[in-house]
ROKEKOL-460631 format. One line per 8 residues: number of its first residue (from 1); their letters; for each residue x, y negated, z of N, C-alpha, C, CB. Coordinates in steps of 0.2 Angstrom, whole numbers, plus 2048, in hexadecimal, padded with zeros to 3 digits. Each point is the difference from the previous one (the first is absolute). Glycine has a CB too. Example, Ala and Ser with C-alpha at 12.3 -4.5 7.8 and 13.67 -1.06 7.14 Angstrom:
2
1> as> 842,81C,827,7FC,7FA,800,804,7FA,800,7F7,806,806 ~ 807,7F5,7F6,804,7FA,801,7FC,7FB,803,806,803,7F6
END
This chain:
208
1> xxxxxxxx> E4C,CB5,F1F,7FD,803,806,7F8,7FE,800,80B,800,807 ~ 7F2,805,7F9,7F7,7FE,800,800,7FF,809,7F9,80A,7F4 ~ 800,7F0,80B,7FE,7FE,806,7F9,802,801,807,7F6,800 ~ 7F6,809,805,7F8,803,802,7FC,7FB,802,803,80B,805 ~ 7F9,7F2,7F8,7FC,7FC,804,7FC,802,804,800,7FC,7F9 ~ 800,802,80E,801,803,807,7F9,7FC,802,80F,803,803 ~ 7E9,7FD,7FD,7FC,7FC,803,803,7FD,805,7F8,806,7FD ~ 805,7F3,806,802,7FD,807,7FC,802,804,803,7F7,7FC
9> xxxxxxxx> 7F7,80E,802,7FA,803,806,802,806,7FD,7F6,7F8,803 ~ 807,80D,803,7FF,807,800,7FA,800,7FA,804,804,80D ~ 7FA,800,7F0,7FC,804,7FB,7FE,805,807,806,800,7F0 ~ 7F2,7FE,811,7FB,806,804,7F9,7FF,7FA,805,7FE,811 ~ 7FD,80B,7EE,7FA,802,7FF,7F9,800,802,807,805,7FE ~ 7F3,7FC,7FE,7FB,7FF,806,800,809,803,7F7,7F3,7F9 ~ 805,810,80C,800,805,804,7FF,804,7FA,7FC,7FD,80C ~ 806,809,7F6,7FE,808,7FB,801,7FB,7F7,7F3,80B,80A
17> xxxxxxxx> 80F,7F3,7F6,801,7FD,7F8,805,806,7FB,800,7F2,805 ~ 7FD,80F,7F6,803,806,7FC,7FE,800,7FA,800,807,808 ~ 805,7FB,7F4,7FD,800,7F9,7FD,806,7FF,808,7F9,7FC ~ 7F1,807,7FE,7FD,806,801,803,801,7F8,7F5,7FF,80B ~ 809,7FE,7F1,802,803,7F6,805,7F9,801,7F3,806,7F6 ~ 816,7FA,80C,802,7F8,7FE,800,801,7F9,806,7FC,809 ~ 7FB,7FD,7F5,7FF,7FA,804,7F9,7FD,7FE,80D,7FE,802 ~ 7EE,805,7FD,7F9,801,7FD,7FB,7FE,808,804,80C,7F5
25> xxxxxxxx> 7FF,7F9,80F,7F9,801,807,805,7FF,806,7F7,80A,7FC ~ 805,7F2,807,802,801,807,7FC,800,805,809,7FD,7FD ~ 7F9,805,809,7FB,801,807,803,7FD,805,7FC,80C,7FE ~ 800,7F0,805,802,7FE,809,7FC,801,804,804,7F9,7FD ~ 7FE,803,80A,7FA,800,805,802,7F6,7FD,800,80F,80D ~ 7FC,7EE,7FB,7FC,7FA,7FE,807,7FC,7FD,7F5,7FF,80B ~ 80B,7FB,7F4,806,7FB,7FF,7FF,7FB,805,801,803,7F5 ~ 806,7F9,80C,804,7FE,803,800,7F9,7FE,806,80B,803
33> xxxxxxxx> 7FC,7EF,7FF,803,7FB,7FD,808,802,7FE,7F8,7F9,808 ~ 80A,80C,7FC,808,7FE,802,802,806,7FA,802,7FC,810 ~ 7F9,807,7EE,800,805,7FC,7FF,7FC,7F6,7FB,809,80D ~ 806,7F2,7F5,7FE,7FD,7F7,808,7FF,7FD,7F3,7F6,804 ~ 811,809,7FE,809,802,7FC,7FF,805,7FE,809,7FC,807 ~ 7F6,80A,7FB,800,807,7FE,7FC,801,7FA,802,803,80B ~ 7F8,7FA,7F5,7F9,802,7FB,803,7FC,7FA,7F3,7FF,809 ~ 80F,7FC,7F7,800,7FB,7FA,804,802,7FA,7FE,7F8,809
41> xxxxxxxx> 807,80A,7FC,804,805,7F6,7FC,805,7FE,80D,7FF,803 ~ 7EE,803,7FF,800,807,7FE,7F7,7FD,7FA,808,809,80F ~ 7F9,7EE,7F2,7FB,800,7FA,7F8,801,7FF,80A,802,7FD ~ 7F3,800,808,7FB,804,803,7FA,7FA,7FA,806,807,811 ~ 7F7,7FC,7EA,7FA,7FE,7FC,7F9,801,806,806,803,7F2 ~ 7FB,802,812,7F9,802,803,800,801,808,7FD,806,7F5 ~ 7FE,7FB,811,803,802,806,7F7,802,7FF,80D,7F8,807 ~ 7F2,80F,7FB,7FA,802,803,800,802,805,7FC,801,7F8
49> xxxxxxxx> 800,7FC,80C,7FD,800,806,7FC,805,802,801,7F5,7FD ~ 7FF,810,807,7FD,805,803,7FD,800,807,806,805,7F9 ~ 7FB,7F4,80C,7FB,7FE,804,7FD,7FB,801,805,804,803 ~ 7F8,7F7,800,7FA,7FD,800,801,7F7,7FC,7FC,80A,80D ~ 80A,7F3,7F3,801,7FA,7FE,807,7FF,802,7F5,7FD,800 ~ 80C,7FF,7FA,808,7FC,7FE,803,7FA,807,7FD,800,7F0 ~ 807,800,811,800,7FD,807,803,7F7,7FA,803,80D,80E ~ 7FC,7EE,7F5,802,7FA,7FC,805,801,7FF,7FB,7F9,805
57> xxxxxxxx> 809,808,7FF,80A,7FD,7FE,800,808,7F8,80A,7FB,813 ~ 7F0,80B,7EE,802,803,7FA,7FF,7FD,7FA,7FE,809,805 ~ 7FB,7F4,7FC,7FD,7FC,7F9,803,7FC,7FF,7F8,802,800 ~ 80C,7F8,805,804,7FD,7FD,808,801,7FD,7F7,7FC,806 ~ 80A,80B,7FC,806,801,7FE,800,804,7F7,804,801,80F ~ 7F4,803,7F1,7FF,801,7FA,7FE,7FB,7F9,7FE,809,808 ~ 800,7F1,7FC,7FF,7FB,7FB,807,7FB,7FD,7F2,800,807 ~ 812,801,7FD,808,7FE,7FF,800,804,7FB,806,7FD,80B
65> xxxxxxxx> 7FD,809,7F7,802,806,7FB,7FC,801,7FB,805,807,808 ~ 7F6,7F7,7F6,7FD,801,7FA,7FD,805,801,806,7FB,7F9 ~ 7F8,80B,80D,7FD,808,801,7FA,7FD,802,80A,809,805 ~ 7F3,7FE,7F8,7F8,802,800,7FE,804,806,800,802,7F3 ~ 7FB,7FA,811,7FE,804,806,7FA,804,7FC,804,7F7,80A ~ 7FD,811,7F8,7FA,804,800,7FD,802,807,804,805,7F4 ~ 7F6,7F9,80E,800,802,807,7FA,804,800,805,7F6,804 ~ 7FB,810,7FC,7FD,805,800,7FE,802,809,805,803,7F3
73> xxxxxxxx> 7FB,7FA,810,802,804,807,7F6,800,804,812,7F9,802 ~ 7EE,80D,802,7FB,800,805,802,802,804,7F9,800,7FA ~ 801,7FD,80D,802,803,806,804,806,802,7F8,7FB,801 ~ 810,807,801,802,807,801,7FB,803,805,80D,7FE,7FF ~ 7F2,80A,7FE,7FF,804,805,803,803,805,7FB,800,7F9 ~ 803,7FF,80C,804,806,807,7FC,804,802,806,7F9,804 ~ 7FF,80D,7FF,7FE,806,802,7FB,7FC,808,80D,809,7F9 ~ 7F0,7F3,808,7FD,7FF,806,7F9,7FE,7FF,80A,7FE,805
81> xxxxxxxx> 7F5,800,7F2,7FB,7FD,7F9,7FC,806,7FF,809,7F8,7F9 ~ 7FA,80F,80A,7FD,807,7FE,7F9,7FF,803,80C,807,801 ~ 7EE,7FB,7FA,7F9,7FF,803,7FE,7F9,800,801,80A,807 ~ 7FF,7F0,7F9,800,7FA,801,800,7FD,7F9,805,800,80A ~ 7F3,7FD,7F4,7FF,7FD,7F9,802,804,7FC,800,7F6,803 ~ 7FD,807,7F5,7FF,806,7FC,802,806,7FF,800,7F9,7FC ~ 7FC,809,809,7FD,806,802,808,806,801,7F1,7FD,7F7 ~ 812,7FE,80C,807,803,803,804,804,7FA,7FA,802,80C
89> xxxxxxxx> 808,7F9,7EE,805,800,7FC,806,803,806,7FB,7F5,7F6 ~ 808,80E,804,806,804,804,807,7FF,7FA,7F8,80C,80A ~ 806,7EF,7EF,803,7FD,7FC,806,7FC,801,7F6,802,7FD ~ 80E,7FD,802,806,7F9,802,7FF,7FC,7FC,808,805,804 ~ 7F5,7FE,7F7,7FF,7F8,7F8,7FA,802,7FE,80C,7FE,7F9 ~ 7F0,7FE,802,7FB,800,7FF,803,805,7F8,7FA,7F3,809 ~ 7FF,810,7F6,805,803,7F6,800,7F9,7FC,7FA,80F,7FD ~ 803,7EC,804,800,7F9,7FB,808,7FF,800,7F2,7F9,802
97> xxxxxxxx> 80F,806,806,805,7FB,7FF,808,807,7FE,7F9,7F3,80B ~ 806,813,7F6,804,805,7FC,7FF,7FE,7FB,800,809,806 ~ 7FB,7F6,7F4,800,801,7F8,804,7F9,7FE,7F1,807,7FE ~ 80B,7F5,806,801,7F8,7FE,80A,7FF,802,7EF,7FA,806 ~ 811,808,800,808,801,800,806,804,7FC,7FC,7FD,809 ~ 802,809,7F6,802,803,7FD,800,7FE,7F8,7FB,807,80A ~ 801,7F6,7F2,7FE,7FE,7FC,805,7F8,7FE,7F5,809,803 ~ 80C,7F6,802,805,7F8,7FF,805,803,800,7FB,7F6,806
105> xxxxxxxx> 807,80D,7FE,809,801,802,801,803,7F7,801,805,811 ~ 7FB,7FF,7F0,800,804,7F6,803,7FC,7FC,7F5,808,800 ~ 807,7F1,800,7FE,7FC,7FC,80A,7FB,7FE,7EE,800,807 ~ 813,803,7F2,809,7FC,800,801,7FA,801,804,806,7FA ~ 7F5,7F4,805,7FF,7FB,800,801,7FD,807,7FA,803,7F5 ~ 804,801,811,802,7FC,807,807,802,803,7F4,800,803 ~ 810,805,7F8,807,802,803,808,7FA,7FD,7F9,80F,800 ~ 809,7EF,807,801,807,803,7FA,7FD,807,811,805,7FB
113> xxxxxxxx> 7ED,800,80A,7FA,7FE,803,802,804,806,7F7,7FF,7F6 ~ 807,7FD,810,802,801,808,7F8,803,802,80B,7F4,804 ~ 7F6,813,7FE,7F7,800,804,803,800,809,7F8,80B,7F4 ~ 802,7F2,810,804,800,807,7F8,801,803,80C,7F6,800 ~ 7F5,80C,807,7FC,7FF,804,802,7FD,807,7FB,809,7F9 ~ 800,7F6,80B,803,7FF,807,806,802,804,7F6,800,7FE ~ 80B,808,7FF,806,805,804,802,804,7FC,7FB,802,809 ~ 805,7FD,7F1,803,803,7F9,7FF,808,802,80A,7F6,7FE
121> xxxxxxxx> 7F3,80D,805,7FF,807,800,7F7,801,7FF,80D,802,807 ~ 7F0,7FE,7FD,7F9,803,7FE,7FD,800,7F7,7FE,7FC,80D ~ 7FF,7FC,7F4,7FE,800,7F9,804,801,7F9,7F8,7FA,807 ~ 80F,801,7FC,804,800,7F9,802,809,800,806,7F2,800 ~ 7FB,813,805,801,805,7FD,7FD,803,7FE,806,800,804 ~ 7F3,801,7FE,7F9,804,7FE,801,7FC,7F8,7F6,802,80D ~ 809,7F8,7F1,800,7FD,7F9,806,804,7FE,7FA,7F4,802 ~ 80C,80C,7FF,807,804,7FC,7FD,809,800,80C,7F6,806
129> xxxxxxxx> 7F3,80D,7FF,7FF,807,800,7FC,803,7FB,802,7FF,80A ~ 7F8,7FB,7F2,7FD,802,7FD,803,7FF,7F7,7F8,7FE,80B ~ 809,7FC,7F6,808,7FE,7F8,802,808,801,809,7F1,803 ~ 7FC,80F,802,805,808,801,7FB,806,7FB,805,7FD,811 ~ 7F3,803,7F1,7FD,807,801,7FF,7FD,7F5,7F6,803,812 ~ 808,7F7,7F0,7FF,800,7F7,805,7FE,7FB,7F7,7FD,803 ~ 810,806,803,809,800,7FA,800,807,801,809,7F4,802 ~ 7F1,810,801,800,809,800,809,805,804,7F6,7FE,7F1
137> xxxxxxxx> 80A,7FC,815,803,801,806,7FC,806,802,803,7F4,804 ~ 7FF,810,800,7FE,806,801,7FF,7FB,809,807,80D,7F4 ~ 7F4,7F7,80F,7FD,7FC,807,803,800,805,7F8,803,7FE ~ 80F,805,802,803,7FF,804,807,7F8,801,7FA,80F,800 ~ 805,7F1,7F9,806,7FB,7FF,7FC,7F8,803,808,806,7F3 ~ 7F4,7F9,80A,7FA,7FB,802,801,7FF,808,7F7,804,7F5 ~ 806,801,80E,801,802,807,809,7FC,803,7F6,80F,7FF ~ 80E,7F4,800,807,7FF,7FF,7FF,7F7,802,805,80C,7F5
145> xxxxxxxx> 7FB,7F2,805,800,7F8,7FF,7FD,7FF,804,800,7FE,7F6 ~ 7F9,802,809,7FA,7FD,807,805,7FF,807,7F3,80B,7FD ~ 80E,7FC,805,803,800,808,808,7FC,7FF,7FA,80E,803 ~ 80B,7F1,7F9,805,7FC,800,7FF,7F8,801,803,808,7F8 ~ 7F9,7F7,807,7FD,7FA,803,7FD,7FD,806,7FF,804,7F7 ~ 7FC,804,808,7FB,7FD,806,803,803,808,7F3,800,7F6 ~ 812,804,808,804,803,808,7FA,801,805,80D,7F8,800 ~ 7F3,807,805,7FB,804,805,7FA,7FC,7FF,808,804,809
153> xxxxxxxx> 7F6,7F7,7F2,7F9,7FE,7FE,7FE,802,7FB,801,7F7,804 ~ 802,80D,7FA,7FA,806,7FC,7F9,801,801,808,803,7FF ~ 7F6,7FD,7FD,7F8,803,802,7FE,805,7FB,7FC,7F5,806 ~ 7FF,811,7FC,7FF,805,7FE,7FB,7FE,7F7,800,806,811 ~ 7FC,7F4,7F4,7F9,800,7FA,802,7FE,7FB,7F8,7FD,807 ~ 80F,7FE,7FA,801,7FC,7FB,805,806,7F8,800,7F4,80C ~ 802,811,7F7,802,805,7FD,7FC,805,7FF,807,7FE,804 ~ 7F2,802,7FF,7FB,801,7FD,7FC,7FE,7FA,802,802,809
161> xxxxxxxx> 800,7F7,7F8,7FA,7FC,7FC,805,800,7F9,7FA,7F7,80C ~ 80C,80B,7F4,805,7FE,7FA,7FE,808,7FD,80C,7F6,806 ~ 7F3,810,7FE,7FF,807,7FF,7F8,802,7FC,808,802,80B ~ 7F6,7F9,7F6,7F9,801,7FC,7FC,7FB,7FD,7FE,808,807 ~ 805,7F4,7F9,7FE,7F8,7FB,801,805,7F8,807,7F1,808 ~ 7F1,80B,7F6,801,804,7F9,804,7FA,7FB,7F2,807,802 ~ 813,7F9,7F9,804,7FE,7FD,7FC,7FC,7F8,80A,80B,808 ~ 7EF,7FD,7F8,7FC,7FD,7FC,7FC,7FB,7FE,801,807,803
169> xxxxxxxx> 7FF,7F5,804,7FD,7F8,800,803,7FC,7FE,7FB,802,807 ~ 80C,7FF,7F9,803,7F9,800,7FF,7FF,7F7,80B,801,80C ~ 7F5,7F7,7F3,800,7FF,7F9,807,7FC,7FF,7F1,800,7FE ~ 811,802,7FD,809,7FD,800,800,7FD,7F9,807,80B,808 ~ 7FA,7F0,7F7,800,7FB,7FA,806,802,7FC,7FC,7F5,807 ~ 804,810,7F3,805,804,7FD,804,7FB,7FB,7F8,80B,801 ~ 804,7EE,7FE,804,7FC,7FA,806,7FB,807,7F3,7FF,7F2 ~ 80D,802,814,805,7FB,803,803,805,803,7FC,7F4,801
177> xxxxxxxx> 806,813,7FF,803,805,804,806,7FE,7FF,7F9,809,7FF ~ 80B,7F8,806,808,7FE,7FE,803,805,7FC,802,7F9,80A ~ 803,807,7F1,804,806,7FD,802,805,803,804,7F8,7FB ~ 800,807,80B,803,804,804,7F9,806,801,809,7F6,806 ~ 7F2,806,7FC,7F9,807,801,7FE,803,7FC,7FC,7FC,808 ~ 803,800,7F2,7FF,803,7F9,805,806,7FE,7FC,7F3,7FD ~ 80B,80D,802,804,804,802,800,806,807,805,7F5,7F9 ~ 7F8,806,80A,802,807,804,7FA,805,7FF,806,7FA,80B
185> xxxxxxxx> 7F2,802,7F3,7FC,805,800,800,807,7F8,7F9,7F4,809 ~ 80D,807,7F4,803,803,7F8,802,808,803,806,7F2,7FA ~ 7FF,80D,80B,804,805,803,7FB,807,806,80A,7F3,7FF ~ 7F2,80A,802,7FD,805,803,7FD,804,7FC,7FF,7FA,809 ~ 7FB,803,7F1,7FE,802,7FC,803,806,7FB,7FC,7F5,803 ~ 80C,809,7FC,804,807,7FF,801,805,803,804,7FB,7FD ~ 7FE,803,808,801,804,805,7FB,805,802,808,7F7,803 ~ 7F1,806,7FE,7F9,803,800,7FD,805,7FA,7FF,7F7,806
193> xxxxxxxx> 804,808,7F4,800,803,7FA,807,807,7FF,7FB,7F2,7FC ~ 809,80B,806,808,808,7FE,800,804,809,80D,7F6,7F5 ~ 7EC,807,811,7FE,806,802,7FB,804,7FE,804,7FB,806 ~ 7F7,802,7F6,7FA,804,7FF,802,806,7FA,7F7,7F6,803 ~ 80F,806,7FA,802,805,7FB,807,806,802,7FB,7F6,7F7 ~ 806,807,80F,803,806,802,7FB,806,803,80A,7F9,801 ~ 7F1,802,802,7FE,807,804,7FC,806,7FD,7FF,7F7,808 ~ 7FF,807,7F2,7FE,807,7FE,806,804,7FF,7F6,7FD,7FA
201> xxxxxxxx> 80F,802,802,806,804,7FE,802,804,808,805,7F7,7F5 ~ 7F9,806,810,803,802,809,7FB,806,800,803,7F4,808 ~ 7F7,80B,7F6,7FA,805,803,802,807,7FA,7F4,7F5,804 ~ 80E,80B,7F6,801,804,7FA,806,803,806,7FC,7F8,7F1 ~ 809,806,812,806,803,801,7FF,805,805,806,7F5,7FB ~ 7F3,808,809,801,801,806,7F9,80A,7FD,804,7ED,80A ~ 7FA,812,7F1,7FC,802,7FE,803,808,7FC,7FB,7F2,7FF ~ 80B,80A,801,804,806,7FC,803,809,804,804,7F2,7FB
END
């Protein structure tokens, strides 16, 4: 007869916590003291940071675990920020800290890797919607995700801002890509190829 090793404490996640590629990425909102049982099996090499500073008990819970604080974070914007200093940014992230984040999560060397923000929805999902746009998610799925999250904090700009960020800028470090995206980008690349070669034979048919 098999037994279960039954923790003496509950396992609480931290808020909105999800895996986004397991067990590669994952997303939260802020962390918890009571939230460190849960984190620790899961081995975490990295935690980036998408608000303003690591609170002590994180830094000290990362310097235990041997994890890499990346702290990318700047002041959130709010919808009340509208018109008010630089020259009334209507941005939710800066594009640096999009490339610079974007660009670590990529990176297989900080996985597996926790991105969080204050509320686990604004900036960590603007940062994921764009991943999404540059795993060639079509927008309405993107959108989908966004709103799963963020439930009646959604915001319009931020679905904007994921609808026209050029994908062009980002610079992605192609010798630490993980496999999985190496492969996947293998897979599209076909798939983008045994369309173009159908579509003439469609036009010939249609021609006929």
């Amino acid at each position: 007869m098999t037994t279960m090793n039954i923790p003496p404490f509950p396992l609480n996640p931290p808020d909105l916590f999800s895996p986004v590629i397991a067990p590669h990425i994952y997303r939260s909102g802020h962390l918890q003291p009571l939230n460190r049982p849960f984190l620790t099996p899961l081995k975490l090499c990295t935690i980036i940071l998408l608000h303003v500073d690591p609170t002590r008990t994180l830094e000290a819970y990362a310097a235990e675990q041997g994890i890499r604080l990346v702290q990318l974070g700047e002041a959130g914007w709010k919808p009340e920020d509208e018109g008010d200093g630089d020259d009334g940014d209507w941005r939710v992230m800066g594009e640096e800290v999009v490339r610079e984040g974007i660009q670590q999560v990529l990176d297989k060397r900080n996985h597996p890797v926790l991105v969080i923000d204050s509320s686990g929805i604004q900036e960590t999902g603007t940062l994921f919607g764009i991943l999404r746009k540059l795993q060639h998610w079509s927008f309405a799925s993107i959108v989908i995700e966004y709103r799963l999250f963020a439930g009646p904090k959604a915001r319009y700009v931020n679905e904007q801002y994921i609808e026209i960020f050029d994908l062009g800028t980002l610079e992605i470090n192609e010798e630490h890509l993980p496999e999985w995206w190496v492969e996947q980008e293998k897979m599209w690349e076909e798939e983008c190829k045994e369309a173009e070669t159908k579509q003439p034979k469609v036009l010939e048919d249609q021609n006929e």
